[in-house]
LOTI-21506 format. One line per field, with one value per residue (C-alpha): x, y, z; residue number from 1; residue in one letter. Coordinates in steps of 0.1 Angstrom, whole numbers, always signed. Each point is the difference from the previous one (the first is absolute). Layout:
REM residues N
px: X;...
py: Y;...
pz: Z;...
k: NUM;...
r: A;...
***
This chain:
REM residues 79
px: +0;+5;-5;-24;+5;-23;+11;+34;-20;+19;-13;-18;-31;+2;-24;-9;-33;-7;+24;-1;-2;+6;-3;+3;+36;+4;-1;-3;-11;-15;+5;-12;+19;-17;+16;-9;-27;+19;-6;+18;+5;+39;+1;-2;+20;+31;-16;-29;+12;+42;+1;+33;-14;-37;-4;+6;-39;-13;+19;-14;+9;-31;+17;-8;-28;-2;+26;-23;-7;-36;-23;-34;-29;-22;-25;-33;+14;-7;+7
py: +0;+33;+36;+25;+10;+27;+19;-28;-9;-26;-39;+3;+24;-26;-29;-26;+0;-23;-31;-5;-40;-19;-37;+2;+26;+30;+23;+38;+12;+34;+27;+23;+31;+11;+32;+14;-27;-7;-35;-19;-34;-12;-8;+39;+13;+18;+37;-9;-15;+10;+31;+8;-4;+16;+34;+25;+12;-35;+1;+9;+9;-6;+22;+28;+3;+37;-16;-21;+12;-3;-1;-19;+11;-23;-19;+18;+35;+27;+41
pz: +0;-10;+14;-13;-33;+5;+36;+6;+29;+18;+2;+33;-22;-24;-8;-15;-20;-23;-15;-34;-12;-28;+1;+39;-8;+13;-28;+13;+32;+7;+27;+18;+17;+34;+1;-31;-16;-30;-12;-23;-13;-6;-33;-16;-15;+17;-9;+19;+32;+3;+20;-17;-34;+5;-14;+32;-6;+9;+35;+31;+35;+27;+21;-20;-19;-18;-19;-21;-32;-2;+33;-15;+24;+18;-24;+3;+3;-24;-6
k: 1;2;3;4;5;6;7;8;9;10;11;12;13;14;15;16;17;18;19;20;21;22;23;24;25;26;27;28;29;30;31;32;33;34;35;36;37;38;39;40;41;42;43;44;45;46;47;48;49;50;51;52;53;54;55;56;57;58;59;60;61;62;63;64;65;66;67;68;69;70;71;72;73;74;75;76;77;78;79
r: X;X;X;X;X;X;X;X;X;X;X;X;X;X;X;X;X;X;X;X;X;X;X;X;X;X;X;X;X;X;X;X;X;X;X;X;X;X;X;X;X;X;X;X;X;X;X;X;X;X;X;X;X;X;X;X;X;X;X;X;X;X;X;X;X;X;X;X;X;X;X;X;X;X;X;X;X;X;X
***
């Protein structure tokens, strides 16, 4: 296992999700980042789930939040 790709959350805010199987093989198994709610299965490709190939506007830090690049407003919300 892996840490975040998403926030580099260590291993202890991630888990295991779902397993992946193929004739009773493990195939891929998908994740799920508590700190930031990134999820992810292991098979992607290395732009998607490297932190040190994923394009600086996809990362996060939860510890600060007016960095994101978009806030999306609670469903159900309107001007």
């Amino acid at each position: 296992m892996t840490s975040c790709p998403r926030c580099r959350a260590d291993q202890s805010h991630c888990r295991e999700e779902w397993q992946g199987l193929e004739s009773g093989k493990l195939v891929w198994t998908v994740w799920h980042c508590t700190r930031c709610s990134f999820t992810w299965r292991d098979t992607e490709p290395p732009r998607s789930i490297d932190y040190a190939v994923r394009e600086a506007f996809f990362r996060v830090d939860p510890d600060r939040p007016e960095n994101y690049g978009q806030i999306i407003p609670p469903a159900g919300t309107r001007d």
